[in-house]
BADREN-104495 format. One line per 2 residues: number of its first residue (from 0); their letters; for each residue y, x, z of N, C-alpha, C. Coordinates in nm, 4 decimals. Layout:
residues N
NUM = A = Y,X,Z,Y,X,Z,Y,X,Z | ...
end
This chain:
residues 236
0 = XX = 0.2203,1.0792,-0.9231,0.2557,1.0052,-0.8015,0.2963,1.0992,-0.6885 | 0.2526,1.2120,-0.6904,0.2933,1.3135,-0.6136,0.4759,1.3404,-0.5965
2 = XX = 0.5243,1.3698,-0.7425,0.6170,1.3678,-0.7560,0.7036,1.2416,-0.6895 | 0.6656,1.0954,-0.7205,0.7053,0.9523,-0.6819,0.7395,1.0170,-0.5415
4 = XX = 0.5992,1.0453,-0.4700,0.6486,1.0378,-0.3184,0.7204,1.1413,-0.2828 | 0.7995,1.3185,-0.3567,0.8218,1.3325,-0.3381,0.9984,1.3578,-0.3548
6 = XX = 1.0024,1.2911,-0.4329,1.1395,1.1965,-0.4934,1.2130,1.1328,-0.3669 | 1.1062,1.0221,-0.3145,1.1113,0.9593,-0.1952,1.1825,1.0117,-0.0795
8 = XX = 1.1133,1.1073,-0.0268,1.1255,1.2117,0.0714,1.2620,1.2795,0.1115 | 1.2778,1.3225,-0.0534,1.3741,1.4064,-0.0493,1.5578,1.3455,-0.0187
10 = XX = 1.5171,1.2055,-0.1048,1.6577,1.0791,-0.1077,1.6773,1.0120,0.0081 | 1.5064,0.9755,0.1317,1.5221,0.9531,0.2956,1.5591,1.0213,0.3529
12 = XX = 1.5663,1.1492,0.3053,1.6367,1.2915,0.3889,1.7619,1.2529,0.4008 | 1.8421,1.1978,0.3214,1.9922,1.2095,0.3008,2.0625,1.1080,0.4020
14 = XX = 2.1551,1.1272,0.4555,2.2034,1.0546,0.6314,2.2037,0.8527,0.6083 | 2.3129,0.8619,0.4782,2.3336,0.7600,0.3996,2.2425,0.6372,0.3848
16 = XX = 2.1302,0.7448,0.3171,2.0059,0.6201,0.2564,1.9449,0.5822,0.3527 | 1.9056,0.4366,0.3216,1.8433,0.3179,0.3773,1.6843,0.2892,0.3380
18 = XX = 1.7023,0.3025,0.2308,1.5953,0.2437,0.1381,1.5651,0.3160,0.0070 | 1.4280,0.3534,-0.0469,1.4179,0.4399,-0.2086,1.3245,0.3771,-0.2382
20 = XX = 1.3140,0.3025,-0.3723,1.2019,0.2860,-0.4272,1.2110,0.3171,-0.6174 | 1.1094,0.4912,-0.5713,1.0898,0.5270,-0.7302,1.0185,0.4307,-0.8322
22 = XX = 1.0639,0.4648,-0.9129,0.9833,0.3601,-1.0504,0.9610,0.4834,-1.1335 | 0.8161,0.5449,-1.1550,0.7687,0.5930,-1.2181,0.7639,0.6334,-1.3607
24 = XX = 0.7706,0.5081,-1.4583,0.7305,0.4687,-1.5795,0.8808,0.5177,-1.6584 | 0.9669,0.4295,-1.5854,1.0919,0.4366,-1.6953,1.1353,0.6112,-1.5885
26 = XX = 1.1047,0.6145,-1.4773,1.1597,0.7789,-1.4629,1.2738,0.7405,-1.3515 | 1.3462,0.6439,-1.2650,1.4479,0.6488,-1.2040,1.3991,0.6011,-1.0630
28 = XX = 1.5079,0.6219,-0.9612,1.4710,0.5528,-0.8642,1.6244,0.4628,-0.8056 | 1.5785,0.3592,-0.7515,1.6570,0.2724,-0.6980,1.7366,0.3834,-0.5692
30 = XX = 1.8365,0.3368,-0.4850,1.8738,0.3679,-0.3437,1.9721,0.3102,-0.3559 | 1.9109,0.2632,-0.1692,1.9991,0.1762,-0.0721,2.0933,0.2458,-0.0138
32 = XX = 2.1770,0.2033,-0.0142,2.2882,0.3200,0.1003,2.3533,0.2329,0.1913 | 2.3738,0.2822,0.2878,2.5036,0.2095,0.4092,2.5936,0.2811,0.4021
34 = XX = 2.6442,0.3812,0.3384,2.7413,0.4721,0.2836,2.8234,0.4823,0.1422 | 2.9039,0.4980,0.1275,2.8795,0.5486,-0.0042,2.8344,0.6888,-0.0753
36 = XX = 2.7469,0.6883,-0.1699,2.6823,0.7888,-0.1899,2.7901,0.9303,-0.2569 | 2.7260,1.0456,-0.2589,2.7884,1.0951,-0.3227,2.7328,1.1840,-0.3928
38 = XX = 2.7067,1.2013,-0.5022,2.6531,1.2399,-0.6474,2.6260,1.4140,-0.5732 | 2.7143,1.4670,-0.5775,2.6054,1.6322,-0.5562,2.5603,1.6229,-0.4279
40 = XX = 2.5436,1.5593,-0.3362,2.4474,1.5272,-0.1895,2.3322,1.4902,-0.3023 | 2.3260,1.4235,-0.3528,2.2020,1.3677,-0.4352,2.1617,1.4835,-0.5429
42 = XX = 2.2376,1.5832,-0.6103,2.1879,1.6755,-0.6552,2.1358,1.7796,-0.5901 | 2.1788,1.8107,-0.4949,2.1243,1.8952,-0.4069,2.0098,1.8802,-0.3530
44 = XX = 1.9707,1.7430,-0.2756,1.8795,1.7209,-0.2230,1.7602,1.7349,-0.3307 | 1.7431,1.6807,-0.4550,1.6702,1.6862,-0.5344,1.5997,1.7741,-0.6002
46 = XX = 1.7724,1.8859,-0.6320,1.7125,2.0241,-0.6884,1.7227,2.0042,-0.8558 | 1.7059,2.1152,-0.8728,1.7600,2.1062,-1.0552,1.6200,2.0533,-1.1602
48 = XX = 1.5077,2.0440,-1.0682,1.4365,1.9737,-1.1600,1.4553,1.8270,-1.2344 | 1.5137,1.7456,-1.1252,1.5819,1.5976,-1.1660,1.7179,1.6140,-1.2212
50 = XX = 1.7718,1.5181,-1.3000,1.8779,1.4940,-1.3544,1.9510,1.3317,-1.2887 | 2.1298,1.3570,-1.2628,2.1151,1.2347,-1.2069,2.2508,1.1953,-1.2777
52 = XX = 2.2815,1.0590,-1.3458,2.3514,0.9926,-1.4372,2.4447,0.9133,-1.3923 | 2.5647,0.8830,-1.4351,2.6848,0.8374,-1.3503,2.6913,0.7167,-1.4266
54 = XX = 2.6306,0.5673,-1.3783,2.6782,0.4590,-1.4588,2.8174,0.3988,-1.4257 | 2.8827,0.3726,-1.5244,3.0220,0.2885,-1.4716,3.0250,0.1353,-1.5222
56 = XX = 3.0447,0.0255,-1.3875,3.0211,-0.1087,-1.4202,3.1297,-0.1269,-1.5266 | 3.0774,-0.2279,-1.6059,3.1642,-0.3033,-1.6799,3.2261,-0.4228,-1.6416
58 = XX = 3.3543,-0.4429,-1.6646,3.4630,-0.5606,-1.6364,3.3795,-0.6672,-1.6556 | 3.4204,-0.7327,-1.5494,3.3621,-0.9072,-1.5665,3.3983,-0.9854,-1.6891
60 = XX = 3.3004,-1.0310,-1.7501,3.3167,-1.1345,-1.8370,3.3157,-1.0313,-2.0025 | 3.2978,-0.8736,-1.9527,3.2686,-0.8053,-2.1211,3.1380,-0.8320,-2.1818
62 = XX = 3.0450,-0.7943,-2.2753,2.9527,-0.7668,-2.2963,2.8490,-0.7587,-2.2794 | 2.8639,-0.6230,-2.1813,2.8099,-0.5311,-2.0846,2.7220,-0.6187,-2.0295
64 = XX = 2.8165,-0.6655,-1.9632,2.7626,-0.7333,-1.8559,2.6912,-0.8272,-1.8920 | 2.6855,-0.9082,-1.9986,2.6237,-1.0416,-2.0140,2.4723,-0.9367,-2.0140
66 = XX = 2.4741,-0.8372,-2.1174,2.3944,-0.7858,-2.1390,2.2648,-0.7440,-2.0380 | 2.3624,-0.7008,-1.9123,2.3512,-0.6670,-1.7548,2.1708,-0.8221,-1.7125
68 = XX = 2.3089,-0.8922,-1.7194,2.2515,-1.0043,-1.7082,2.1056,-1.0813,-1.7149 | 2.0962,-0.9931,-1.8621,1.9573,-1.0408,-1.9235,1.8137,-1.0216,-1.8179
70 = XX = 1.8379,-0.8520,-1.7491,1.7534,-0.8621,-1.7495,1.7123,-0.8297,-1.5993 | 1.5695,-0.9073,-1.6223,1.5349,-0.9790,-1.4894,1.4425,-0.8705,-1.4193
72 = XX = 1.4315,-0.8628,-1.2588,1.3428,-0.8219,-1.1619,1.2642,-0.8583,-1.1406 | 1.0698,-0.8270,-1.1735,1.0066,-0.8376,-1.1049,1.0051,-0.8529,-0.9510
74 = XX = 0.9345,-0.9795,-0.9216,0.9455,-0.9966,-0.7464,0.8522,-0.8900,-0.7154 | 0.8760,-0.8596,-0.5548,0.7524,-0.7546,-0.5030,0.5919,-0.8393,-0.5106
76 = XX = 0.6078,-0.9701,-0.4752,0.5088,-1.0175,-0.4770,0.4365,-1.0619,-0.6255 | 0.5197,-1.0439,-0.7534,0.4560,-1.0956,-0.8634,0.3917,-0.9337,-0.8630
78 = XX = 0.4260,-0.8295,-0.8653,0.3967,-0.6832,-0.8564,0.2221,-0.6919,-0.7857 | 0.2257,-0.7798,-0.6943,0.1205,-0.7637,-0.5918,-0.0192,-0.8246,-0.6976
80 = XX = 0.0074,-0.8148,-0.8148,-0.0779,-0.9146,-0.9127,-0.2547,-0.8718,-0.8373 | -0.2606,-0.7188,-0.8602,-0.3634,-0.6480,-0.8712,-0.4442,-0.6697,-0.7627
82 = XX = -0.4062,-0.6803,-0.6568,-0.3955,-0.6831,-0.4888,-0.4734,-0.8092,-0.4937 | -0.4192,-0.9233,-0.5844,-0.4803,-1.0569,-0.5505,-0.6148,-1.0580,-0.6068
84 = XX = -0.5827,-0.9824,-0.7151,-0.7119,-1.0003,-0.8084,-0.8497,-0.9454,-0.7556 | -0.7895,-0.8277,-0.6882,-0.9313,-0.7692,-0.6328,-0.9573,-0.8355,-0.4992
86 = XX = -0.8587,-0.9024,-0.4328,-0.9289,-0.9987,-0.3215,-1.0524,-1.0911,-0.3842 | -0.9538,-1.1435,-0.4879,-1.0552,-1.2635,-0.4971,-1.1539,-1.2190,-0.5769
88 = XX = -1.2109,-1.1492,-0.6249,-1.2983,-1.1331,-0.7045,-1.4167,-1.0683,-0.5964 | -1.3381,-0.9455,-0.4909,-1.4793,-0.9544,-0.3797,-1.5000,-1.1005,-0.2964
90 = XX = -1.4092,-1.1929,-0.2782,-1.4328,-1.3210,-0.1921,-1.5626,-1.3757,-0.3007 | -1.5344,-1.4135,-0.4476,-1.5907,-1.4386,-0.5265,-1.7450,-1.3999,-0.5426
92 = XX = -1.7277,-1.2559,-0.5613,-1.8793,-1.2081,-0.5284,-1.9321,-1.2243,-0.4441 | -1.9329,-1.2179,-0.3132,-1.9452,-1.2723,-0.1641,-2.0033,-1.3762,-0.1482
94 = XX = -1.9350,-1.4583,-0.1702,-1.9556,-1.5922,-0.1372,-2.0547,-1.6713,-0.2913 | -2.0818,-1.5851,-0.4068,-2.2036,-1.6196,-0.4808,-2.3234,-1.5142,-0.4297
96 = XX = -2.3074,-1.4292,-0.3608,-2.3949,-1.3546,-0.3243,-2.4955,-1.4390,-0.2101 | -2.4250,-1.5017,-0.1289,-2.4920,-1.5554,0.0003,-2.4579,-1.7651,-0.0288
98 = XX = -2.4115,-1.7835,-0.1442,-2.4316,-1.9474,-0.1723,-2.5842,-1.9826,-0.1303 | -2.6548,-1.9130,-0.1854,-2.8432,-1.9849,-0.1411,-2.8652,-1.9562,0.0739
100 = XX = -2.7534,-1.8369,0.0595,-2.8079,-1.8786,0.2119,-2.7237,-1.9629,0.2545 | -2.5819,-2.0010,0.2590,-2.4870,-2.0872,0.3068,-2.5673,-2.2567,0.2891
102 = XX = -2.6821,-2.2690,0.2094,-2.7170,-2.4192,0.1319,-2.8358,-2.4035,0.2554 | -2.8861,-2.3140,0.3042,-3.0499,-2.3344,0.3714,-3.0671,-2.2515,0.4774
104 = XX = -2.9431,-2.1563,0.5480,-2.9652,-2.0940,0.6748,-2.8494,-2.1323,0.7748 | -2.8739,-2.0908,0.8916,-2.7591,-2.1388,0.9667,-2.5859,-2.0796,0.9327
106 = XX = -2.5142,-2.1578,0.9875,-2.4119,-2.0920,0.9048,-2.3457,-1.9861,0.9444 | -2.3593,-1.9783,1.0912,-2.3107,-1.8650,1.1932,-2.3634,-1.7129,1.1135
108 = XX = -2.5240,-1.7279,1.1115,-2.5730,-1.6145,1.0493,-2.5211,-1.5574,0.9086 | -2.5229,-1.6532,0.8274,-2.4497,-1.6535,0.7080,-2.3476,-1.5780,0.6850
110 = XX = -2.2966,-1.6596,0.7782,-2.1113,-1.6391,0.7797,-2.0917,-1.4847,0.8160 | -2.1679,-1.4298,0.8851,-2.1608,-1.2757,0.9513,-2.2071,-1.1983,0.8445
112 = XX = -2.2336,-1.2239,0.8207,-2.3261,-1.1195,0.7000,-2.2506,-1.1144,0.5535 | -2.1962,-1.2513,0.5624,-2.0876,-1.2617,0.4351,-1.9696,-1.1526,0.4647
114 = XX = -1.9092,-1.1761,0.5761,-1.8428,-1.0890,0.6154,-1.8535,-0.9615,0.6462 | -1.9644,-0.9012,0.6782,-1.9673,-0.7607,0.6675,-1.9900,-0.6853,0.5618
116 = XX = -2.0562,-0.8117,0.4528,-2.0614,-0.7757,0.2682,-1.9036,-0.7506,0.2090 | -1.8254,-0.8694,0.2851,-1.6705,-0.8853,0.2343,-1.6067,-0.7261,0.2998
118 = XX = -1.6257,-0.6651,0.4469,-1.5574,-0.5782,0.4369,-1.6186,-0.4600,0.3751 | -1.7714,-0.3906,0.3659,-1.7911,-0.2922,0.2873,-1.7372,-0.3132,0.1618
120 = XX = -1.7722,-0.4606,0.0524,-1.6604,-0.4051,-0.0348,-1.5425,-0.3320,-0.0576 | -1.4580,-0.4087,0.0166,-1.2924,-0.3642,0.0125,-1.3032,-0.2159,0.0860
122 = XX = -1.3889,-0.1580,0.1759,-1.3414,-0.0535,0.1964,-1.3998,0.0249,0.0629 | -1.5244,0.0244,0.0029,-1.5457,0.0524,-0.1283,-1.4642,0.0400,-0.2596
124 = XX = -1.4217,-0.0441,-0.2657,-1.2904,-0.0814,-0.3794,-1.1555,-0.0033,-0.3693 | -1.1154,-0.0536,-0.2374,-0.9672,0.0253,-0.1779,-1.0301,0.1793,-0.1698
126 = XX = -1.1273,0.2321,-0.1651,-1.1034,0.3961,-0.1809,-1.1513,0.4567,-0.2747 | -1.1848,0.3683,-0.3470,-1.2170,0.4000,-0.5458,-1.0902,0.4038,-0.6124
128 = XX = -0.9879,0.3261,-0.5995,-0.8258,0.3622,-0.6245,-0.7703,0.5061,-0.5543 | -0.8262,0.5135,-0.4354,-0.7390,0.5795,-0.3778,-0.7825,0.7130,-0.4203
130 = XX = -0.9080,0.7658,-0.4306,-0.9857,0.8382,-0.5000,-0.9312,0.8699,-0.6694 | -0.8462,0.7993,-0.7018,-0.7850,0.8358,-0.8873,-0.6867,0.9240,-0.8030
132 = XX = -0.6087,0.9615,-0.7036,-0.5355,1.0746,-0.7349,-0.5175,1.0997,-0.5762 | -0.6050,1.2107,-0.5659,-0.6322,1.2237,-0.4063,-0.5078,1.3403,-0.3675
134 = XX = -0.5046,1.3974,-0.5021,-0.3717,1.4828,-0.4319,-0.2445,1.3985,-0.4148 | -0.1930,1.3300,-0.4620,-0.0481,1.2187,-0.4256,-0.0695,1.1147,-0.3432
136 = XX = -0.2360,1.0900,-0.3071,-0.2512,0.9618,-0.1414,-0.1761,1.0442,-0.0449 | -0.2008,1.1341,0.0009,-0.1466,1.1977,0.1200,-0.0464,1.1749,0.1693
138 = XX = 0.0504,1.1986,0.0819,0.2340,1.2004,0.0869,0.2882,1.0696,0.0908 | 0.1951,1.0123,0.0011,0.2534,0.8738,-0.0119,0.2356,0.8165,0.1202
140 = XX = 0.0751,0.7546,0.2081,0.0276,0.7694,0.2879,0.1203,0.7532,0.4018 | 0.1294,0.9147,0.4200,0.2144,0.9128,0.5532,0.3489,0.8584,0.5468
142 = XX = 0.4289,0.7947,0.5119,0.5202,0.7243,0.4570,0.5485,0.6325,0.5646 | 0.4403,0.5406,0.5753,0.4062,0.4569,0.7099,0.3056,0.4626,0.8183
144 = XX = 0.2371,0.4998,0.7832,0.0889,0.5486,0.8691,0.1205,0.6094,1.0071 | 0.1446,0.6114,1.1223,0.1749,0.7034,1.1940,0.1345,0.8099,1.2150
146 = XX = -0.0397,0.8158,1.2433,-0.1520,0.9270,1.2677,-0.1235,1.0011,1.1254 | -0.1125,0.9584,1.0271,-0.1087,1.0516,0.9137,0.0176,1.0981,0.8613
148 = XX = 0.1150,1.0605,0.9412,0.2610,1.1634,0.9330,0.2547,1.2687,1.0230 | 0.2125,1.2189,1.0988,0.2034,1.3655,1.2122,0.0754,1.4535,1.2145
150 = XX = -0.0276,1.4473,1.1146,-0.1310,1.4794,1.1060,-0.1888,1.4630,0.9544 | -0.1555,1.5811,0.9073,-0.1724,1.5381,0.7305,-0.3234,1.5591,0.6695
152 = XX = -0.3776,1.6160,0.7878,-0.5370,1.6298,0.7664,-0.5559,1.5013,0.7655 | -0.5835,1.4088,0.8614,-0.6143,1.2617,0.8549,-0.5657,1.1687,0.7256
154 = XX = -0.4133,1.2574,0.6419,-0.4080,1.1134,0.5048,-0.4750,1.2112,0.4169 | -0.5197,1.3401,0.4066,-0.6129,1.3841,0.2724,-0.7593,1.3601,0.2908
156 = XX = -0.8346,1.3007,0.4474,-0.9610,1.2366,0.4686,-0.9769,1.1188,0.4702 | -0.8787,1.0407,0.4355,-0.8824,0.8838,0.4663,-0.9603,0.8296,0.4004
158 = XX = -0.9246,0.8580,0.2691,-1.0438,0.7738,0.1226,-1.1619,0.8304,0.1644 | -1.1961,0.9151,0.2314,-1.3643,0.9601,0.2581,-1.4034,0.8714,0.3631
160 = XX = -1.2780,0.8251,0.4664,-1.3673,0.7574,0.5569,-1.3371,0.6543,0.5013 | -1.2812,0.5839,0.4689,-1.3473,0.4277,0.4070,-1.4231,0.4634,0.3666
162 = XX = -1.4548,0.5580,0.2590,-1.5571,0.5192,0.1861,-1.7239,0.4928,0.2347 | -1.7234,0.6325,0.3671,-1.8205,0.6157,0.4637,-1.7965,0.4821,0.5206
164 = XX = -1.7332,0.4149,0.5667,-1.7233,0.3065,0.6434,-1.7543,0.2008,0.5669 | -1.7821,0.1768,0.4080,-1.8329,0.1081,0.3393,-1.9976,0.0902,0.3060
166 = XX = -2.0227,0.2683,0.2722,-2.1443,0.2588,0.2648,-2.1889,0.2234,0.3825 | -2.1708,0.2437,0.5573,-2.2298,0.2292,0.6550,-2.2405,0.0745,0.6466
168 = XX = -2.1645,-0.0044,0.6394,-2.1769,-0.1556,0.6255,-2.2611,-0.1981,0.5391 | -2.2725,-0.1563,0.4091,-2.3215,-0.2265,0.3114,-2.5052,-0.2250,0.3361
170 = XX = -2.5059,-0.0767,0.4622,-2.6705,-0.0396,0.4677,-2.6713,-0.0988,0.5992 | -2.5882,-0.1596,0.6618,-2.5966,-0.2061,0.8372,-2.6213,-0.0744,0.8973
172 = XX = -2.5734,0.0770,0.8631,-2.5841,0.1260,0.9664,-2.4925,0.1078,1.0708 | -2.5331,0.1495,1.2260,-2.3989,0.1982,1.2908,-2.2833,0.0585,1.3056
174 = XX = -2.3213,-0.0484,1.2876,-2.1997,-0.1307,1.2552,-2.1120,-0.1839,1.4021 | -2.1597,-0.2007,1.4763,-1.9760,-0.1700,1.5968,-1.9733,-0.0641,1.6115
176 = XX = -1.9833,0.0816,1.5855,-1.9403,0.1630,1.5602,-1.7954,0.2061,1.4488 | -1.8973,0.1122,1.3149,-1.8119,0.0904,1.1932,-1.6883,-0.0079,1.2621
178 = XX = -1.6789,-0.0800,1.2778,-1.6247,-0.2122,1.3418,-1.5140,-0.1794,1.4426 | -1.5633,-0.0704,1.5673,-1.4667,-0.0291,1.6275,-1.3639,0.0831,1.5371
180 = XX = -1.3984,0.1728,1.4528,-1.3060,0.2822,1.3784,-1.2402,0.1471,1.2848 | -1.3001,0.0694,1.2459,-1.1987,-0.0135,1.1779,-1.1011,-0.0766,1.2468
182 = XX = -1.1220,-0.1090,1.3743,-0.9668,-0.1375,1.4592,-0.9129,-0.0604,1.5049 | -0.9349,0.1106,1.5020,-0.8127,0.2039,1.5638,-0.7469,0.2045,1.4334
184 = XX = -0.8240,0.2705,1.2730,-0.7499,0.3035,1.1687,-0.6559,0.1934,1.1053 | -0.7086,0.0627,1.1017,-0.6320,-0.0229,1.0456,-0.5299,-0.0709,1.1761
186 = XX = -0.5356,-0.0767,1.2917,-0.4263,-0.1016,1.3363,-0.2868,0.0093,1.3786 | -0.3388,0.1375,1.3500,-0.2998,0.2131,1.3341,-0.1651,0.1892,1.2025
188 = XX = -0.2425,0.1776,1.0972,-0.1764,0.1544,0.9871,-0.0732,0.0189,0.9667 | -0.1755,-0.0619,1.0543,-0.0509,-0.2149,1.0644,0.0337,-0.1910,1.1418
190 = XX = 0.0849,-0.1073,1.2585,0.1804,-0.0627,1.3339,0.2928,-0.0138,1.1923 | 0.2139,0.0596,1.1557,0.3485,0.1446,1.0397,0.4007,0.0234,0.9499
192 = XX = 0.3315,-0.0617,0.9016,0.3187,-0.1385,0.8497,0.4834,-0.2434,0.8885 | 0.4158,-0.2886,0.9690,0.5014,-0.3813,1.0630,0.6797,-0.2701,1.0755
194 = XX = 0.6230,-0.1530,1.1418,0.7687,-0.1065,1.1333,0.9081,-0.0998,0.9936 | 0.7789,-0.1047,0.9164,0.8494,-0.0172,0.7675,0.9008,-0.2082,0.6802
196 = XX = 0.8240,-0.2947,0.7709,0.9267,-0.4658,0.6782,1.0339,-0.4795,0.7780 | 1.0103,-0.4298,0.9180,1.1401,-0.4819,1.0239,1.2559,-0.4045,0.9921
198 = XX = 1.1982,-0.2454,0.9415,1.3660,-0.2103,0.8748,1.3535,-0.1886,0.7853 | 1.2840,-0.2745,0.6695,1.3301,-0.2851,0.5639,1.3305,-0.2119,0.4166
200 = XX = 1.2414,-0.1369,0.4781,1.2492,-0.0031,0.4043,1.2191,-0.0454,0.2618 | 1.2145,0.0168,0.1671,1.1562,-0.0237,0.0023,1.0785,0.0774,0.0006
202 = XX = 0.9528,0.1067,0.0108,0.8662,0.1765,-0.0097,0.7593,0.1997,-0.0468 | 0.6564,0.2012,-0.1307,0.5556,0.1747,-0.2292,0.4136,0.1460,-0.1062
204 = XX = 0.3506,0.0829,-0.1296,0.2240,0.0487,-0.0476,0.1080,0.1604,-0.0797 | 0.0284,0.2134,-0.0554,-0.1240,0.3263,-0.0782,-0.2191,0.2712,-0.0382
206 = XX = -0.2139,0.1321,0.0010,-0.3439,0.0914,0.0105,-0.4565,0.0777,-0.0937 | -0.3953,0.1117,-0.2048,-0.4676,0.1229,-0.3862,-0.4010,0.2121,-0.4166
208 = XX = -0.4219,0.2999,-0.2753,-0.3876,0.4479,-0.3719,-0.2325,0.4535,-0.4440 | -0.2510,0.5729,-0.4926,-0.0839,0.5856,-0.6148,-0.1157,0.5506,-0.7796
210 = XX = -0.2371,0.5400,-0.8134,-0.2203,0.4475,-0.9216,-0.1685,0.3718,-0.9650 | -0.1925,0.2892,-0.8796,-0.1440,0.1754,-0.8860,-0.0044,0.0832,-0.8060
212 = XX = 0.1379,0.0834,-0.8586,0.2751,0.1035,-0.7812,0.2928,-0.0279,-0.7315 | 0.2335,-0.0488,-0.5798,0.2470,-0.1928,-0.5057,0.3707,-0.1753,-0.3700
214 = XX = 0.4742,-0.2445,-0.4090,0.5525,-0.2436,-0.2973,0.5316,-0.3145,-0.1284 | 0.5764,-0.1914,-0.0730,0.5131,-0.2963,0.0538,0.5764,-0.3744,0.1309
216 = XX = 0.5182,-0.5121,0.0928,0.5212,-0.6289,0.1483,0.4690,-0.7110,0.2485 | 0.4789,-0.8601,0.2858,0.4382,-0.8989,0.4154,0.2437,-0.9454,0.3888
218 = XX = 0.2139,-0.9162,0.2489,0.0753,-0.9066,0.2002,-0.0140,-0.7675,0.2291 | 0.0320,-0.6729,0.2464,-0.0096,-0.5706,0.3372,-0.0676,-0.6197,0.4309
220 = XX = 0.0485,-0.6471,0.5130,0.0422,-0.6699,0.6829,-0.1020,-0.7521,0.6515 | -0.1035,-0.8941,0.5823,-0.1707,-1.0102,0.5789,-0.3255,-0.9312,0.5483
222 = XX = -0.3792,-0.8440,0.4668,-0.4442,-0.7748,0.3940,-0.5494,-0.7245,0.5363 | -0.4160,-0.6351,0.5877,-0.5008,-0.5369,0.6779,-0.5387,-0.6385,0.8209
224 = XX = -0.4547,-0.7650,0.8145,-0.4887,-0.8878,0.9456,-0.6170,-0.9269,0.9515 | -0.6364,-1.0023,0.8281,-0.7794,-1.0088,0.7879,-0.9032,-0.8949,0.8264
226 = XX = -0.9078,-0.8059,0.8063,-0.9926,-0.6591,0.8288,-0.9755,-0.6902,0.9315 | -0.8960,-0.6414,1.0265,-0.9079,-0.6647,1.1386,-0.9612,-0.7724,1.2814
228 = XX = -0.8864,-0.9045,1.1630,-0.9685,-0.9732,1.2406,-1.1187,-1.0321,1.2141 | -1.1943,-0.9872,1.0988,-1.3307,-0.9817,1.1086,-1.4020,-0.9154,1.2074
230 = XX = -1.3375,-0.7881,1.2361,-1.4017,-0.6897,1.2861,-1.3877,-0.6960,1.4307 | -1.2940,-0.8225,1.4996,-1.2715,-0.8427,1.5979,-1.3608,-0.9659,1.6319
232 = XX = -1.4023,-1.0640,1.5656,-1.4737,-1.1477,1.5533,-1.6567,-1.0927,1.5453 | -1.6632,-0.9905,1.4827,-1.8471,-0.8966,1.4448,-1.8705,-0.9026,1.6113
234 = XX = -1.7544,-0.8205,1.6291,-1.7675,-0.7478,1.7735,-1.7631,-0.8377,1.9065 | -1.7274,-0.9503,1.8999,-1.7336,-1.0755,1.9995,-1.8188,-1.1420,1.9648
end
């Protein structure tokens, strides 16, 4: 994933491009251009480790093309499979964790406590991904992040502080403490966030880390809204 983001990097460098989104698996990457591109600008930038291949369309109505045809794009959001799954499965745990109190305590109390169970998870979960490849979070990371483009110490400590910011919740230490660092870092990150759908960019999400290849979408934004607005709600 290291490589992914630095694939990335190297193709946003170029005046032209708009938009890059590497695909890992099969080895290529997409690009957007408002230009037309031109093949050794793209070798150059890259360097002789990559190789780059000259497709020529086929005439309407040959073969080719039907062939073309077949095959279909994953949406960004069917991509987001993983994203859903681990929501709901901490909502899931959560909310069987505290069912006996939701049936026989008040609900206000309940409800707070559900929620500070709901965010130590996810900061526990989200930096157990991010933690499978701590050398390629970084790069990827700063991508959108602001504090961690201009400050690359902050995207190689990030997965440590969630992860502190999980255990502190899960033990009630410190919690508007916890509560306030969760609204500088995550709104921090929803700023980048927000910038990187208004132009559009195609660029892989790190909120699960580089393991796992989630494009970022308006489920981000929605992701990190939530966090935030618990933690705006603890604190009022």
């Amino acid at each position: 994933m290291g490589c992914v983001a630095g694939v990335h990097k190297k193709l946003m460098s170029l005046e032209t491009v708009s938009g890059v989104l590497v695909n890992l698996e099969p080895g290529s990457a997409s690009v957007q251009s408002d230009g037309v591109l031109d093949l050794s600008e793209l070798a150059e930038v890259l360097g002789e480790k990559y190789s780059i291949s000259e497709w020529q369309v086929a005439p309407r109505g040959s073969s080719e093309t039907k062939k073309a045809s077949d095959v279909s794009v994953q949406s960004p959001w069917r991509q987001l499979t993983p994203l859903y799954l681990i929501f709901g499965f901490i909502s899931g745990g959560v909310l069987l964790a505290h069912l006996d109190g939701f049936q026989t305590q008040p609900f206000g109390g309940v409800f707070s406590e559900a929620m500070l169970d709901f965010m130590s998870l996810f900061y526990l979960v989200f930096s157990f991904f991010k933690f499978l490849d701590l050398k390629g979070f970084p790069e990827s990371f700063a991508m959108y992040d602001a504090l961690a483009k201009h400050w690359g110490f902050y995207a190689k400590i990030y997965p440590f502080i969630e992860l502190s910011l999980g255990i502190l919740l899960l033990l009630r230490l410190y919690v508007p403490v916890v509560l306030v660092v969760t609204l500088v870092i995550l709104g921090l990150t929803t700023i980048g966030v927000v910038q990187s759908l208004v132009g559009k960019r195609q660029i892989q999400c790190a909120c699960l880390g580089t393991a796992l290849k989630l494009p970022m979408t308006q489920a981000t934004f929605i992701e990190n809204a939530i966090m935030i607005a618990m933690a705006v709600y603890m604190l009022v």
